[in-house]
NUKOL-520372 format. One record per residue (C-alpha): residue number from 0; residue in one letter; x, z, y. Coordinates in nm, 3 decimals, padded with zeros to 5 digits. Each point is the difference from the previous one (the first is absolute). Example, Ala and Ser with C-alpha at 12.3 -4.5 7.8 and 13.67 -1.06 7.14 Angstrom:
BEGIN
<site><pos>0</pos><code>A</code><u>01.230</u><w>00.780</w><v>-00.450</v></site>
<site><pos>1</pos><code>S</code><u>00.137</u><w>-00.066</w><v>00.344</v></site>
This chain:
BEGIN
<site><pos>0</pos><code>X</code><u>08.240</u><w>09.212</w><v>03.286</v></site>
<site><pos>1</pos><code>X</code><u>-00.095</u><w>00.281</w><v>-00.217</v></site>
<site><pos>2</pos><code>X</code><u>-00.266</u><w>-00.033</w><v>-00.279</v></site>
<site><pos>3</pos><code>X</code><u>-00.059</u><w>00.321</w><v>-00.203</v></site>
<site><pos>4</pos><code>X</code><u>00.272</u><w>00.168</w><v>00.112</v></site>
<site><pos>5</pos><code>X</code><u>00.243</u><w>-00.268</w><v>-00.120</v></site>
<site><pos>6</pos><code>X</code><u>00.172</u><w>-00.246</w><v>00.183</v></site>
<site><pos>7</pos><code>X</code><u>-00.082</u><w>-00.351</w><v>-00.052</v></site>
<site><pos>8</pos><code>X</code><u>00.297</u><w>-00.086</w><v>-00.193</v></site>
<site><pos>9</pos><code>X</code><u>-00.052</u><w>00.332</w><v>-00.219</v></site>
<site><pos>10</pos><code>X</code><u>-00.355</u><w>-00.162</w><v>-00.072</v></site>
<site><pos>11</pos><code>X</code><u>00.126</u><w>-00.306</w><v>-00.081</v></site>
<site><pos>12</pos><code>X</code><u>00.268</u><w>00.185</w><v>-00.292</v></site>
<site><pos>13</pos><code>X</code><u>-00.290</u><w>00.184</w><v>-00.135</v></site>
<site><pos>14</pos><code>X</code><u>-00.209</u><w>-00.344</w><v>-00.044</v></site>
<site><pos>15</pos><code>X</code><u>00.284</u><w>-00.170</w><v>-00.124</v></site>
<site><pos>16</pos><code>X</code><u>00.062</u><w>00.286</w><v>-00.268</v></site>
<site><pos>17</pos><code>X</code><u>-00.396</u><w>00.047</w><v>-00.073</v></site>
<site><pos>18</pos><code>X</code><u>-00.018</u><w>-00.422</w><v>-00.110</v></site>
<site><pos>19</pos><code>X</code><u>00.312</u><w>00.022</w><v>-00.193</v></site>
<site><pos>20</pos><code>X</code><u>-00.155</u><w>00.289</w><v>-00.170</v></site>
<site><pos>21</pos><code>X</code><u>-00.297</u><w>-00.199</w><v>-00.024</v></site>
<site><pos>22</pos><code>X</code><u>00.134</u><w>-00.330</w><v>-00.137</v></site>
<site><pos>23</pos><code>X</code><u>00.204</u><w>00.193</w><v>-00.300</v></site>
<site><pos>24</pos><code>X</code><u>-00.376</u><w>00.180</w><v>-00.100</v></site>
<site><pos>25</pos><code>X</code><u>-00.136</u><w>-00.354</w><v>00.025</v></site>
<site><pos>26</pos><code>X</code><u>00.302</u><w>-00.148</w><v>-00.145</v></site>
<site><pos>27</pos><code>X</code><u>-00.036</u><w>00.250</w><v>-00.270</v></site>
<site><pos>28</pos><code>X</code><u>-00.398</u><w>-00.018</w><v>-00.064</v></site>
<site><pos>29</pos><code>X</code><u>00.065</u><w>-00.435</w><v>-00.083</v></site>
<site><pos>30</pos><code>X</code><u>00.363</u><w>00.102</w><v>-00.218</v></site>
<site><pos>31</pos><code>X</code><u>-00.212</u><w>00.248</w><v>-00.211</v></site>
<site><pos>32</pos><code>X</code><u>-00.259</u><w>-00.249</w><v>-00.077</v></site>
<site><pos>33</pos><code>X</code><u>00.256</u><w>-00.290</w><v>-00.041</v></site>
<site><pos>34</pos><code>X</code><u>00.142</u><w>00.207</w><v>-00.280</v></site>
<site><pos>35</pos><code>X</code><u>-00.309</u><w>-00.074</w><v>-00.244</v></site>
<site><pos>36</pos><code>X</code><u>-00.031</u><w>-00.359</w><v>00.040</v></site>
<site><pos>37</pos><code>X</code><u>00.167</u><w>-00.196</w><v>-00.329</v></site>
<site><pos>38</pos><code>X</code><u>00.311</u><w>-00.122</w><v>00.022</v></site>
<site><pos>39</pos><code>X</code><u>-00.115</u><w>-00.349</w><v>-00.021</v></site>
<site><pos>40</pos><code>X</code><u>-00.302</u><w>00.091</w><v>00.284</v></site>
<site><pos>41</pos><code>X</code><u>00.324</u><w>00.088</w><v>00.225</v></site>
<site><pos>42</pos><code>X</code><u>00.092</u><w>-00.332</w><v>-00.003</v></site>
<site><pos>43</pos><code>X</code><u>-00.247</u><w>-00.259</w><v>-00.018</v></site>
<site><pos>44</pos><code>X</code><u>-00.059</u><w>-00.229</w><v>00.340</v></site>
<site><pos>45</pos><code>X</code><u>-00.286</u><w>00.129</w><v>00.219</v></site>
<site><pos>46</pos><code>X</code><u>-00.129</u><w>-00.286</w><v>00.237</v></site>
<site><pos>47</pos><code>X</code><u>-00.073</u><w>00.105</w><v>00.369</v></site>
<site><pos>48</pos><code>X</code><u>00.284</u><w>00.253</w><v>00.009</v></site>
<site><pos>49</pos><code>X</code><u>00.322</u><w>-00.077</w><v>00.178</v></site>
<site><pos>50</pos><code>X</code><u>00.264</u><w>00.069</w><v>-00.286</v></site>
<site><pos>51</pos><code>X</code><u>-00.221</u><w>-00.069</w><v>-00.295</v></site>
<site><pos>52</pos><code>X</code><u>00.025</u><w>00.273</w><v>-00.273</v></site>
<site><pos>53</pos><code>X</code><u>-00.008</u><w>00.336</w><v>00.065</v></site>
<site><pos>54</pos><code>X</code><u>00.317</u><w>00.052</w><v>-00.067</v></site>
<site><pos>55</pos><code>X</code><u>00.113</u><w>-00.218</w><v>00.255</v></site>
<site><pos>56</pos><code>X</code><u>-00.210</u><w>00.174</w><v>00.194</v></site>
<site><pos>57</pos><code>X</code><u>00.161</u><w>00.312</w><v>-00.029</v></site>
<site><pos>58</pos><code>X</code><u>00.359</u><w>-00.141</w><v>-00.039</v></site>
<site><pos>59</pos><code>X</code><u>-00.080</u><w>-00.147</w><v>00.351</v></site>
<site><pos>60</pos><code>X</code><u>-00.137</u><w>00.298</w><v>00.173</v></site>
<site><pos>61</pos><code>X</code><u>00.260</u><w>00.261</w><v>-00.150</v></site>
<site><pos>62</pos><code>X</code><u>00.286</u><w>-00.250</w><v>00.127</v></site>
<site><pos>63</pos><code>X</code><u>-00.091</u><w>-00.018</w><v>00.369</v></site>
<site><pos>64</pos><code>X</code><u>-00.021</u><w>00.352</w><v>00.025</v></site>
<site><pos>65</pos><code>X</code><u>00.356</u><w>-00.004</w><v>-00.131</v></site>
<site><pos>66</pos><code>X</code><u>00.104</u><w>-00.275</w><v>00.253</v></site>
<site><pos>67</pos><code>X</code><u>-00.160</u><w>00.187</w><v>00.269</v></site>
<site><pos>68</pos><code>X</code><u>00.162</u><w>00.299</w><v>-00.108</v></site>
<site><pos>69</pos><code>X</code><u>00.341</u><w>-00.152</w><v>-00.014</v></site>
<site><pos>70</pos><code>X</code><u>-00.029</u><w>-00.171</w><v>00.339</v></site>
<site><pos>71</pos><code>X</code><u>-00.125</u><w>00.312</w><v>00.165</v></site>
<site><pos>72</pos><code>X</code><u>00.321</u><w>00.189</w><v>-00.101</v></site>
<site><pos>73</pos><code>X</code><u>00.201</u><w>-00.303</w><v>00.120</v></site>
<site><pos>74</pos><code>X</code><u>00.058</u><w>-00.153</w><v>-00.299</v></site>
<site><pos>75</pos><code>X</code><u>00.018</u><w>-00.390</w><v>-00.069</v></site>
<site><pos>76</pos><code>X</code><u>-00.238</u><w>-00.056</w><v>-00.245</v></site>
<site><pos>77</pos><code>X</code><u>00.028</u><w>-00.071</w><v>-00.387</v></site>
<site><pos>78</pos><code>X</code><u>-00.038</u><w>-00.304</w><v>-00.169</v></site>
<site><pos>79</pos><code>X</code><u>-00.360</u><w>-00.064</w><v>-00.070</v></site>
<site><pos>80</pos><code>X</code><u>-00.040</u><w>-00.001</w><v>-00.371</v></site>
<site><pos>81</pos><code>X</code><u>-00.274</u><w>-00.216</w><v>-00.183</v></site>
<site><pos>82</pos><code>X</code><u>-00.348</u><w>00.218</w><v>-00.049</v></site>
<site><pos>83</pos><code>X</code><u>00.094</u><w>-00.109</w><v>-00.318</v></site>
<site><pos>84</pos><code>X</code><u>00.285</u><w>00.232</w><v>-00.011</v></site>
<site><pos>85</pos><code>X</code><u>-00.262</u><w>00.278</w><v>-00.094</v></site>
<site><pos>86</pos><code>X</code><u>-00.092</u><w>-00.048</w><v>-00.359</v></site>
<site><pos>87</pos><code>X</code><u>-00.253</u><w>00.252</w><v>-00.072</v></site>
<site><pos>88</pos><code>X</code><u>-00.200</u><w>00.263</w><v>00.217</v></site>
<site><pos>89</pos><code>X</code><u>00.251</u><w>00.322</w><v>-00.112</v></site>
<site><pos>90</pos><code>X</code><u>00.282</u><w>-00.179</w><v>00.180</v></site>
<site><pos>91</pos><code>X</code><u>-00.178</u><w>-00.019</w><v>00.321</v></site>
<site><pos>92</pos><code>X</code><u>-00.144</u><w>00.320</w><v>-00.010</v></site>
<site><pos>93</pos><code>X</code><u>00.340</u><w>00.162</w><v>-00.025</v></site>
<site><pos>94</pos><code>X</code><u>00.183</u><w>-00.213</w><v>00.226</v></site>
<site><pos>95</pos><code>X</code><u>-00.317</u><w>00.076</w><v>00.273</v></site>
<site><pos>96</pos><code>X</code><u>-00.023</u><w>00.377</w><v>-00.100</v></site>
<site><pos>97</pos><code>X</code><u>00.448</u><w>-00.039</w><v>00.163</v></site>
<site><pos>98</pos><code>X</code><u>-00.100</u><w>-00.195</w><v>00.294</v></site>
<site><pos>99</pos><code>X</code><u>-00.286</u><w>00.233</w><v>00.085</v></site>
<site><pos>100</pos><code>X</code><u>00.221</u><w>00.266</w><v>00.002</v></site>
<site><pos>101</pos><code>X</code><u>00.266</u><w>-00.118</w><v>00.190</v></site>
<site><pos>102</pos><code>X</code><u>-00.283</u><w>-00.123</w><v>00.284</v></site>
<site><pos>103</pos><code>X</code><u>-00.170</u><w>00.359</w><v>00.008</v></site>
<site><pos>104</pos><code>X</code><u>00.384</u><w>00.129</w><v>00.042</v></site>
<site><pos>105</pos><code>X</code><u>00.021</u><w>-00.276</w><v>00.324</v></site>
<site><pos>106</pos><code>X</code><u>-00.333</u><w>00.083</w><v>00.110</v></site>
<site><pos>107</pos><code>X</code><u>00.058</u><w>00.389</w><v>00.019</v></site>
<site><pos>108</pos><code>X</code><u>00.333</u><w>-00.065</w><v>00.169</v></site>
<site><pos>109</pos><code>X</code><u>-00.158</u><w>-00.192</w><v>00.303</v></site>
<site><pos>110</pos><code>X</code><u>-00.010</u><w>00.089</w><v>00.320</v></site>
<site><pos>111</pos><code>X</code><u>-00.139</u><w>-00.101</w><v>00.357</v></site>
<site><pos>112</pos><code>X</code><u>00.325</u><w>-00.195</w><v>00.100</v></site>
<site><pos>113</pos><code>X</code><u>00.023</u><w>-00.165</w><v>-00.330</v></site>
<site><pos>114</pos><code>X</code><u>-00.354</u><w>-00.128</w><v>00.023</v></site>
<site><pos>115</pos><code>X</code><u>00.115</u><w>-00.156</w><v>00.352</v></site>
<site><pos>116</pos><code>X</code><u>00.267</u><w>-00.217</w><v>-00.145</v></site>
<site><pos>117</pos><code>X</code><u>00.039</u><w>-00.339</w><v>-00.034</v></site>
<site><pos>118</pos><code>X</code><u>00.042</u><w>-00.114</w><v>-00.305</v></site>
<site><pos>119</pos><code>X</code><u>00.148</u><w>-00.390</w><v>-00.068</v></site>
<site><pos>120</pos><code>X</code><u>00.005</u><w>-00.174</w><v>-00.264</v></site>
<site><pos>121</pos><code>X</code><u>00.012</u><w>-00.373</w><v>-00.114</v></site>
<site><pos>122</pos><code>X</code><u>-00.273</u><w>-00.109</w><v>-00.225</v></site>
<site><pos>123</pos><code>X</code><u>00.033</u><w>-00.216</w><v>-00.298</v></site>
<site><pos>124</pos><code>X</code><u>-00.078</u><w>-00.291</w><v>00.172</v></site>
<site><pos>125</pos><code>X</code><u>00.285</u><w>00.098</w><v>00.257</v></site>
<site><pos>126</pos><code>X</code><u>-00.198</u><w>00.071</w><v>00.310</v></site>
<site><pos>127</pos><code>X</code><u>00.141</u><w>00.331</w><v>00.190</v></site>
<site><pos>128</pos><code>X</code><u>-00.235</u><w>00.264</w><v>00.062</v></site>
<site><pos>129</pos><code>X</code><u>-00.023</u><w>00.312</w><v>00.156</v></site>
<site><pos>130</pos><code>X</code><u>-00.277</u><w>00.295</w><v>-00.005</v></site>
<site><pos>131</pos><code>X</code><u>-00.010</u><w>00.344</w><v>00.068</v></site>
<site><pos>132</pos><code>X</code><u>-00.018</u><w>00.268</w><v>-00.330</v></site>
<site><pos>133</pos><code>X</code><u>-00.296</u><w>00.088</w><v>00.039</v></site>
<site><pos>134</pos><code>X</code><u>-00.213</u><w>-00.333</w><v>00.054</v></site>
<site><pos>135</pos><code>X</code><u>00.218</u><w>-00.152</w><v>-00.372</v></site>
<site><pos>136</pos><code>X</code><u>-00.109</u><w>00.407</w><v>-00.158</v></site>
<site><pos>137</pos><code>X</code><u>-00.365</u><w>-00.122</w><v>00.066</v></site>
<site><pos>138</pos><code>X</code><u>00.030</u><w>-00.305</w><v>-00.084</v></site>
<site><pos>139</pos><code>X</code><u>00.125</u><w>00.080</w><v>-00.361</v></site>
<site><pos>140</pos><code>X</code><u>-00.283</u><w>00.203</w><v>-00.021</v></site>
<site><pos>141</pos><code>X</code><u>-00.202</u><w>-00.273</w><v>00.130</v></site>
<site><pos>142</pos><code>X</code><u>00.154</u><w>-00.241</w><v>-00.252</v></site>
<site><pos>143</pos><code>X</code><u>00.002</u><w>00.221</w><v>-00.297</v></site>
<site><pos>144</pos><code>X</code><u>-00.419</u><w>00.010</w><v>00.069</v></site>
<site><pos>145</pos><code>X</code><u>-00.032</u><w>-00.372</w><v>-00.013</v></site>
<site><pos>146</pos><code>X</code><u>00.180</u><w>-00.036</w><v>-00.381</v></site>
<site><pos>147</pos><code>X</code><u>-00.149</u><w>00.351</w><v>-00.057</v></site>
<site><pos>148</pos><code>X</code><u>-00.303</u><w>-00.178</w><v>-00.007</v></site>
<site><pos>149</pos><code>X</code><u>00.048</u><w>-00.253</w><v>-00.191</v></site>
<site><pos>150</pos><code>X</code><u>00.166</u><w>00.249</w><v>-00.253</v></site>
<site><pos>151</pos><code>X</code><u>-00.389</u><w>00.150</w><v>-00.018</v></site>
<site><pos>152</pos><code>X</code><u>-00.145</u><w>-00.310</w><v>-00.045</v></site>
<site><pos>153</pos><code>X</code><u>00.208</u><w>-00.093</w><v>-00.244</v></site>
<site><pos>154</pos><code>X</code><u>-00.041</u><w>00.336</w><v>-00.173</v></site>
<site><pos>155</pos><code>X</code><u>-00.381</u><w>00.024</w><v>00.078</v></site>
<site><pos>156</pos><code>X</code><u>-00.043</u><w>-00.362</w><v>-00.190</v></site>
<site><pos>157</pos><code>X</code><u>00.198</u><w>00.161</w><v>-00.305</v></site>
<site><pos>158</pos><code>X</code><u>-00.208</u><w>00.268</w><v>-00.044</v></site>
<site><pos>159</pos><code>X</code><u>00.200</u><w>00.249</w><v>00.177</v></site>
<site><pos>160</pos><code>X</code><u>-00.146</u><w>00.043</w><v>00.300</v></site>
<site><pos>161</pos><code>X</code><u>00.253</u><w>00.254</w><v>00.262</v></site>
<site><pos>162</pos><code>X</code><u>-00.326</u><w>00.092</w><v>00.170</v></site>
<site><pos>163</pos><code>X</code><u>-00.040</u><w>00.124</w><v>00.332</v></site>
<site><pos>164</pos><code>X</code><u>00.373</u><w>00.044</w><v>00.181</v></site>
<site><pos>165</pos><code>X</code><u>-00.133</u><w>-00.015</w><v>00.358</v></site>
<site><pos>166</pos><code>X</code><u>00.182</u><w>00.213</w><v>00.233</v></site>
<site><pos>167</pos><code>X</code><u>-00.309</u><w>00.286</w><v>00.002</v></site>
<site><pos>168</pos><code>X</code><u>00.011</u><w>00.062</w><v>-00.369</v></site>
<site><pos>169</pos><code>X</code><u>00.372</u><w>00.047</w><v>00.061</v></site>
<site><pos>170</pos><code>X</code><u>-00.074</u><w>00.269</w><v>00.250</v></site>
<site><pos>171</pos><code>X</code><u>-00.274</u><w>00.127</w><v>-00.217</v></site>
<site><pos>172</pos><code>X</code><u>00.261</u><w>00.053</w><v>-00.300</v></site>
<site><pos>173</pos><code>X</code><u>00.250</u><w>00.121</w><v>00.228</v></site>
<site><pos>174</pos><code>X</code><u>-00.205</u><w>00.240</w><v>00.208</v></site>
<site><pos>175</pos><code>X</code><u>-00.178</u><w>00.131</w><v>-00.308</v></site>
């Protein structure tokens, strides 16, 4: 099947590659905003988000995209450290601003047979699984929306709102 005169598989690279890009601008847009909330604000409990805090929030996000990362490149995955591990937003931010590079390097790397792989891994509650690359690239994408989200909510209440980081305004910025 041809689309554009790409293969389906080249398509499917091209995607992958545009959402990574993407996620880091979006990634970027709630980090810069994170940045300007007090150090106490960065911590206090939030109720009706899943890790409480912001960042928690953060801590949480930024570490599954390491985990999915490591597994990707076949690599058991690390020990998962307490959220608490993070003391203060400049930590994250340069631990994320490492892991971001290191999953543009992966993502510019990938081809069509890579994205065809399986790969397996055991979960932390020891049940063996095993996806192709590309459906566990989307769904860190996927996943990284949902705390994403939370992130702006959190922010938004703070008085630090990310504003609008839906995928158009990305293309607007980018396509500008």
């Amino acid at each position: 099947m041809q689309v554009c005169g790409y293969g389906r598989m080249q398509l499917i690279v091209e995607t992958i590659r545009e959402l990574y890009a993407y996620n880091a601008w979006a990634n970027q847009k709630i980090l810069t905003q994170a940045a300007l909330v007090a150090p106490t604000d960065f911590l206090i409990d939030v109720p009706g988000v899943s890790f409480g805090s912001l960042r928690s929030t953060l801590a949480h996000t930024m570490l599954v995209q390491k985990n999915w990362l490591i597994r990707w490149q076949g690599q058991p995955i690390v020990e998962w450290p307490e959220l608490t591990t993070y003391p203060d937003f400049p930590t994250i931010q340069s631990l994320w601003a490492e892991i971001e590079a290191d999953t543009q390097t992966f993502v510019a790397a990938i081809n069509e047979a890579q994205l065809e792989r399986a790969v397996e891994y055991i979960s932390r509650a020891g049940q063996h699984y095993s996806y192709k690359l590309r459906h566990l690239m989307l769904h860190q994408v996927n996943h990284a929306t949902q705390h994403r989200s939370e992130a702006a909510v959190i922010l938004t209440a703070l008085g630090h709102s990310p504003g609008n980081w839906d995928y158009p305004y990305y293309l607007d910025e980018v396509l500008a």
